[in-house]
C-alpha positions in Angstrom: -177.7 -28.5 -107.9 -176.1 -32.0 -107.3 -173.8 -31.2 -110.8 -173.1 -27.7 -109.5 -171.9 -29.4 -106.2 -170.1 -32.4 -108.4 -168.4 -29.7 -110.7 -166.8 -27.8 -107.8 -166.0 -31.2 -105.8 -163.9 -31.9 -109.0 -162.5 -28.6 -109.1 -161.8 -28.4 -105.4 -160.1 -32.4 -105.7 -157.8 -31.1 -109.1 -156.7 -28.1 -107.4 -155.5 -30.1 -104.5 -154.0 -32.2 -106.4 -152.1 -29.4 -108.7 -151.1 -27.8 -105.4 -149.4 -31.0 -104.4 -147.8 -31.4 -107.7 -146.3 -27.8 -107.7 -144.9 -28.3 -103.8 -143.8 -32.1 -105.0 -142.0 -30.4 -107.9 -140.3 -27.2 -105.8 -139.1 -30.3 -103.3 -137.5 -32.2 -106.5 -136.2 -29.1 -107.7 -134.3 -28.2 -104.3 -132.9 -31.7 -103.4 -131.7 -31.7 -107.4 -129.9 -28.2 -106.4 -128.3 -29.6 -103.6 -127.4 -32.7 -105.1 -125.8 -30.9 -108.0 -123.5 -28.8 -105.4 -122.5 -31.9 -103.7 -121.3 -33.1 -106.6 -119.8 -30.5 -108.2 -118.3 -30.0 -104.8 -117.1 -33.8 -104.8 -116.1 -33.0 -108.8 -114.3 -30.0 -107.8 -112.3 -31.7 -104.3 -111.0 -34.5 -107.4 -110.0 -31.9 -109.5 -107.7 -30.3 -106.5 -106.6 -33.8 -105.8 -105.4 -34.4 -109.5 -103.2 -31.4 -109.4 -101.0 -32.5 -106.6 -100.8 -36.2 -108.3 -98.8 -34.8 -111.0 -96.3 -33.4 -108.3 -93.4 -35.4 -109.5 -90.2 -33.2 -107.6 -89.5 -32.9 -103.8 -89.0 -29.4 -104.1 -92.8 -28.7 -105.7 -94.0 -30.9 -103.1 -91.8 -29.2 -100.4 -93.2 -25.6 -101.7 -97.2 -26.6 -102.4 -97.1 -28.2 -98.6 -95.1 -24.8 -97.2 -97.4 -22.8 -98.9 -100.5 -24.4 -98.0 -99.7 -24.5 -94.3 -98.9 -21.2 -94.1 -101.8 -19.5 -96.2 -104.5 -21.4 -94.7 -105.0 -18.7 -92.3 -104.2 -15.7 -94.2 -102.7 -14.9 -97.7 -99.5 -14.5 -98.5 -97.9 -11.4 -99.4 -94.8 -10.7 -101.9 -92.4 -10.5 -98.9 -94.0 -14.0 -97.2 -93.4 -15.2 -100.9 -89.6 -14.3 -101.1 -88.9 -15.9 -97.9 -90.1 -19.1 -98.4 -87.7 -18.8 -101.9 -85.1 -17.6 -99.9 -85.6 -20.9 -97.9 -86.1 -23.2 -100.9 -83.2 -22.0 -102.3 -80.8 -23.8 -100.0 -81.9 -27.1 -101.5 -82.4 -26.2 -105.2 -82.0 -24.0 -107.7 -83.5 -20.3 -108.7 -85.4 -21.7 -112.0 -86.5 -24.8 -109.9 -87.9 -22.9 -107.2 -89.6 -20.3 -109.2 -91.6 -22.6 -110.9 -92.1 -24.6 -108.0 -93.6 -21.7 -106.1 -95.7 -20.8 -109.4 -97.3 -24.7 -109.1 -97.4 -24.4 -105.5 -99.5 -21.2 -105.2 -101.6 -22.8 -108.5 -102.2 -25.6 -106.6 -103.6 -24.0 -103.0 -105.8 -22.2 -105.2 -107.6 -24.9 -106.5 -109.6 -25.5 -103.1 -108.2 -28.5 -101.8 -107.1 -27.7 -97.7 -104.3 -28.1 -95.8 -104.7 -31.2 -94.7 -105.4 -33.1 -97.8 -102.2 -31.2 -99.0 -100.3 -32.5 -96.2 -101.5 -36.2 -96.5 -100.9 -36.5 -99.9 -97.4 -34.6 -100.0 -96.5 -36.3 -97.4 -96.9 -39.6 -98.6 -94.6 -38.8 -101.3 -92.0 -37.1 -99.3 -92.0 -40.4 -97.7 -90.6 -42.2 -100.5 -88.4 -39.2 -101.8 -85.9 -38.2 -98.6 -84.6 -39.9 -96.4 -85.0 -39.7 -92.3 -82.6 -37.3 -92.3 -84.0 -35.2 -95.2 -87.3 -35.4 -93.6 -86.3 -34.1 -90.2 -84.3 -31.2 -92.3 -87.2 -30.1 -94.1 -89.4 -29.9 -91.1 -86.9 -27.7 -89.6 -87.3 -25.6 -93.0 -91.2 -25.5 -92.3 -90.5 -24.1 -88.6 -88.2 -21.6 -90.1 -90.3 -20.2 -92.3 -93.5 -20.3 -89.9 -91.4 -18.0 -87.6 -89.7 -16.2 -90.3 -93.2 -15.1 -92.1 -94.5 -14.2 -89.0 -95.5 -17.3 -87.0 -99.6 -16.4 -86.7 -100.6 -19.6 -87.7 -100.6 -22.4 -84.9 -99.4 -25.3 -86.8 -98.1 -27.9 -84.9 -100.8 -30.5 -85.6 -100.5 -30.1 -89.2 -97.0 -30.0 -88.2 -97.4 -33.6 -86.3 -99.6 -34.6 -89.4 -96.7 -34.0 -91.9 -94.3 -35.8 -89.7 -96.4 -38.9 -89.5 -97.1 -39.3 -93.4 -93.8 -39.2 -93.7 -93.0 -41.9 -91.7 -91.6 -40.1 -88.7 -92.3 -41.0 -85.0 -93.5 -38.7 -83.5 -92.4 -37.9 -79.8 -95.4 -36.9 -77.6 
């Protein structure tokens, strides 16, 4: 009787301790799972970053931020693509800003927002125009806000871009 008792105490004790293996092991398997989406997440953000590094002309920097801005709340459509062409084509010409509004559409679809467009665009704006230049092309981002359609509230983004460019900002 006592061996019968010890046997199933021992089997009793090993299945415990299987059952707490198996939950230890779904728990490991879960936090690896989320760990590996936080990293391919982080992986992925660096990725979306490296694209706008290689921007190297004011006009594909002009275009990526103008397109970010103003698809961040909806997509754009053919006719919202032709006017912000229309618009780039004051300051460059037709083969520049074609393939400047193939790279900037490229680029907002590799997941990195508005905002980190903004920053690092505008960072390089900063050393590319001048005061002048700066002012002119925030004008051009107002004009094609209200030419596409002017849905998206974007005066903080707006205020954002001013100040990585290295405009005061009157409040």
């Amino acid at each position: 009787m006592q061996t019968l008792i010890a046997i199933a105490g021992f089997i009793g004790v090993a299945y415990l301790w299987w059952s707490r293996f198996r939950t230890a092991q779904s728990v490991a398997t879960k936090v690896g799972g989320v760990l590996g989406h936080m990293q391919h997440a982080r992986e992925g953000k660096k990725a979306g970053l490296a694209s706008l590094e290689e921007i190297r002309s004011p006009v594909v920097a002009a275009a990526t931020i103008i397109v970010s801005l103003q698809s961040e709340e909806f997509v754009l459509g053919e006719g919202d693509e032709e006017i912000i062409e229309t618009l780039l084509l004051r300051i460059s010409s037709q083969e520049e800003v074609s393939e400047a509004m193939l790279y900037a559409k490229w680029a907002v679809l590799q997941g990195v927002n508005a905002n980190e467009i903004v920053a690092k665009l505008g960072g390089f704006l900063k050393s590319q125009l001048d005061d002048e230049e700066k002012i002119w092309f925030l004008e051009l981002l107002d004009e094609a806000n209200n030419a596409i359609g002017g849905c998206y509230d974007f005066t903080k983004s707006r205020a954002r871009l001013a100040q990585s460019m290295g405009l005061e900002i009157a409040r």
